[in-house]
N, C-alpha and C positions, 0 to 999 in steps of 0.2 A: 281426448285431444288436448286437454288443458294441462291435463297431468306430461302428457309428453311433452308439454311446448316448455312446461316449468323445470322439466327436468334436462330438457336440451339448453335452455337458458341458463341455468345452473352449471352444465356442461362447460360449456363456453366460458364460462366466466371465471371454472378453476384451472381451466385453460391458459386464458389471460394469464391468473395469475402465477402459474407455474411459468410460463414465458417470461414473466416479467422479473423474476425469482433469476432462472436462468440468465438472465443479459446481465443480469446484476456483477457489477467487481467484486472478486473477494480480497479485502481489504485489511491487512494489519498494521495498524500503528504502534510505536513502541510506547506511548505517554499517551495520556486522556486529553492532552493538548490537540496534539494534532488528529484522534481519532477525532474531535468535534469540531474542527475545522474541516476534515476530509467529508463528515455528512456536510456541511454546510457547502462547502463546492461539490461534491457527486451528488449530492440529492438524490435521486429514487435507484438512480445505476450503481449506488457502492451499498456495499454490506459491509460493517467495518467491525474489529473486535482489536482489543486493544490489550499490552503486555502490561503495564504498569497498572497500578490503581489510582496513584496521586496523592498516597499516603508516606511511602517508603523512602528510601534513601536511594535516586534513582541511580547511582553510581553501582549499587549492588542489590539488583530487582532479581526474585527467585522465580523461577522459570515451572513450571506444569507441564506433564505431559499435555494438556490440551493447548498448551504455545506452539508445542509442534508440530499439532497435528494443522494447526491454523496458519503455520508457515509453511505447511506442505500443502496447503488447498489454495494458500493465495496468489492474485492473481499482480495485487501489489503490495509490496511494504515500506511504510515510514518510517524512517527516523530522524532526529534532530539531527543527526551526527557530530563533528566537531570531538567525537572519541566519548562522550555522552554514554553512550552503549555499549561500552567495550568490551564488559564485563560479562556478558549476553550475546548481542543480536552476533558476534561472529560465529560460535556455536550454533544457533539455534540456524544458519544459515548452512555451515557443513553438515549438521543432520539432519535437517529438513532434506537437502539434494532435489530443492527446486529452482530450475536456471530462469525459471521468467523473474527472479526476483533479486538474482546476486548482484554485485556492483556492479555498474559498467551494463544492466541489461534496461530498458523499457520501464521494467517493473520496480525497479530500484530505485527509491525517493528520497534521496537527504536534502534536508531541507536549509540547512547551513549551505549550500551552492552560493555563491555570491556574497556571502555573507560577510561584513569587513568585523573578525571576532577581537577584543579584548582580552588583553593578558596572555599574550603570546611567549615563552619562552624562549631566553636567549639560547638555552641550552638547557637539559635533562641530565642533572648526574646516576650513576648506577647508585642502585638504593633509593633511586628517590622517591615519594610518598606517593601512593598507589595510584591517585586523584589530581595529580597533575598531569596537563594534556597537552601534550606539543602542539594543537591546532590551536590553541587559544582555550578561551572560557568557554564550555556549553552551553550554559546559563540558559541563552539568547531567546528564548521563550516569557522571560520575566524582562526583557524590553519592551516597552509600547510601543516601539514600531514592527515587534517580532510576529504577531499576528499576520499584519498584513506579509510580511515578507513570506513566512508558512505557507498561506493559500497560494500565492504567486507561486510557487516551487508544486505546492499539490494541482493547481492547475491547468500547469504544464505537463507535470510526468501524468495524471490522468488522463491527457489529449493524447500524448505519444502511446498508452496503452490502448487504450479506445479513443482513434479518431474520427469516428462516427459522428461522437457526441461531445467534440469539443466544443462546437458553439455550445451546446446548453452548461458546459462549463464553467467557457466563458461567463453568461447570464449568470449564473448563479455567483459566480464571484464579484460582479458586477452588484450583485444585491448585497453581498457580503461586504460588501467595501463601504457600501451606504450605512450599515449597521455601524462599522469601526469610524468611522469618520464622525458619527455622533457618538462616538465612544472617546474616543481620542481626543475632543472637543472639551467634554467631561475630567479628562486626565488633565490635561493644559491647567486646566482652573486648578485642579488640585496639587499639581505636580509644582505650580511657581510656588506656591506656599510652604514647598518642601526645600528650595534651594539655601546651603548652604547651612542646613540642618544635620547634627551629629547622631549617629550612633554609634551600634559596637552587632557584630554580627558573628556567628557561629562557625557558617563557609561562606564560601564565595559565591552562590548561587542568585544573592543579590545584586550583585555590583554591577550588572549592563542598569539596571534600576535608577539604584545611588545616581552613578555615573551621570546619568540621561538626563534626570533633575538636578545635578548641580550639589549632592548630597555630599558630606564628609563620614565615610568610615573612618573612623578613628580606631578600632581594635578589631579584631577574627580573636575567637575563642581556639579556634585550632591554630595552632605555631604553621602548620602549613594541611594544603586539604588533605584528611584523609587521615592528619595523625595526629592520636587523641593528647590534650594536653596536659603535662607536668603540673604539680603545684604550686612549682615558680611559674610558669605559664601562667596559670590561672591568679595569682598574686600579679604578677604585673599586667595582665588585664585588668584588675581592679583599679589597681596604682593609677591607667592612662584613664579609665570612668569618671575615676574622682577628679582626676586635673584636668580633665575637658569637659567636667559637666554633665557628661552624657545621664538621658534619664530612660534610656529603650533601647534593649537587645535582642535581638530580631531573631528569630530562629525558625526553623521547620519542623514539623511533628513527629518524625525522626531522629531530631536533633536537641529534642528540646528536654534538655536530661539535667542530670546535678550538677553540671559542672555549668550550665545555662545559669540554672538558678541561683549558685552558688555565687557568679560574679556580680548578676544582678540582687542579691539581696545585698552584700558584700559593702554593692556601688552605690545602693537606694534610688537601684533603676528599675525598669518595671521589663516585664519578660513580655515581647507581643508574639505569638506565634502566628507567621503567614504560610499563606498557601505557596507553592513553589510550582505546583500540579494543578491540573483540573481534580478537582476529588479532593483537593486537602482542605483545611479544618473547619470550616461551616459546611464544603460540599457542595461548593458553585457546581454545574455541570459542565457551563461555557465556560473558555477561556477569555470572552469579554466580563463574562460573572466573576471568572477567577481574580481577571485585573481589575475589578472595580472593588473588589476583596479589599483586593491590596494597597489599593491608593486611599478607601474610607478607611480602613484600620489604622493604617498608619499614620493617616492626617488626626485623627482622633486622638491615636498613643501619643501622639505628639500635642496635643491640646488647640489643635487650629481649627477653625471654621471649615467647612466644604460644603459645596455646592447640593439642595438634594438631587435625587435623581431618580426619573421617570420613569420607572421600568415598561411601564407598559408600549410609550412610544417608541422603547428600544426593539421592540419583538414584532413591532410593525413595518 
């Protein structure tokens, strides 16, 4: 009788968990950004799996057949948008030929909605550099206010997919917001220390950043995004180093090549490589880890004081 009562309990229990498996969203993001704010607001109801790694050049991310087998089973997909993806997600959308998830459906999440972008073009000529985006800068992920905006937008198209389980959406983004606001606390302190600080940067993928703190870029390594630079280019990027001081050139793990090093040794500035991604160069998971990356390294390259900081009572 014991044997059967254990094995009927065991029953039930893989029961549960195939149930639970089931209800579950299936869920792709295109960045490790917003796959770890998507677990952070769906909690136990999303399965998420995500296209980028948080390494690469996300303007031109190579695709796997298990992208599409993951856009053909999903139930939602994320992207930044802002043309971020443009390179990808519109394919992988015509050969997936799944409707819960093309623009304009339920399952369709861009998280740019609302979003008032930077560096809007007055105009696009023919020929122009592959990386310029008539909706403005992508970036908007490397803002401290882009986190929260992110969950806002995933908390909403989660409820419209399943409104079952919008209150516990709700909640959970309500816990999510208590995490960023002692994050964002943390950023304050560090971020006034930044204002009106020079560097020289590679792309544009900094500049909601710059911008937010009051920062001066003074040089881009590329003459414009996307197009790699002449050696007159790269001579008067030095030129403006030297006559503005600069001692930090800011780059991505992708980006961070001879022609990076070349101006900074040039300038007798120093190369900081940041993260642009979740995943990039130490390997935060979170995108609160990734921006706290971002704000201690570069208070550091820059030789300032910052605040320490508590990780344990972040994760509580």
């Amino acid at each position: 009788m014991k044997n059967l009562t254990k094995r009927l309990l065991s029953l039930l229990a893989t029961l549960a968990i195939a149930g639970t498996a089931a209800a579950q969203l299936n869920v792709v993001a295109t960045i490790p950004d917003l796959a770890d704010i998507a677990r952070e607001i769906g909690g136990e109801r999303v399965d998420v799996k995500t296209i980028a790694r948080g390494t690469e050049n996300v303007h031109s991310v190579s695709i796997k057949p298990s992208h599409l087998v993951a856009i053909n089973r999903a139930d939602v997909l994320i992207e930044v948008g802002l043309s971020l993806e443009h390179a990808y997600v519109p394919g992988l959308l015509e050969k997936g030929r799944n409707k819960r998830i093309q623009p304009g459906q339920p399952g369709f999440i861009n998280c740019s909605d609302g979003w008032s972008a930077i560096d809007v073009p007055d105009e696009i000529s023919r020929g122009e550099a592959a990386d310029i985006h008539p909706l403005g800068n992508p970036h908007m992920n490397l803002d401290p206010r882009g986190g929260r905006h992110i969950a806002e937008r995933i908390r909403d198209g989660l409820s419209r997919v399943d409104p079952k389980h919008a209150d516990e959406f709700t909640r959970n983004f309500d816990a999510y917001a208590q995490k960023l606001a002692k994050a964002e606390k943390r950023w304050a302190e560090l971020g006034a220390k930044l204002k009106g600080r020079k560097v020289a940067v590679y792309h544009q993928d900094f500049t909601y950043f710059a911008r937010y703190y009051g920062m001066n870029i003074v040089a881009r390594v590329e003459p414009k995004p996307g197009v790699p630079p002449t050696p007159r280019d790269l001579a008067n990027v030095v030129d403006v180093l030297r006559r503005e001081g600069v001692k930090v050139v800011l780059t991505a793990k992708w980006s961070n090549n001879k022609d990076v090093r070349f101006v900074a040794e040039k300038a007798g500035a120093q190369v900081l490589e940041i993260p642009i991604m979740v995943g990039g160069v130490s390997g935060a998971d979170t995108w609160i880890g990734m921006m706290d990356e971002l704000h201690e390294s570069l208070v550091a390259a820059l030789g300032l004081d910052g605040p320490e900081r508590d990780k344990a009572s972040d994760e509580g």
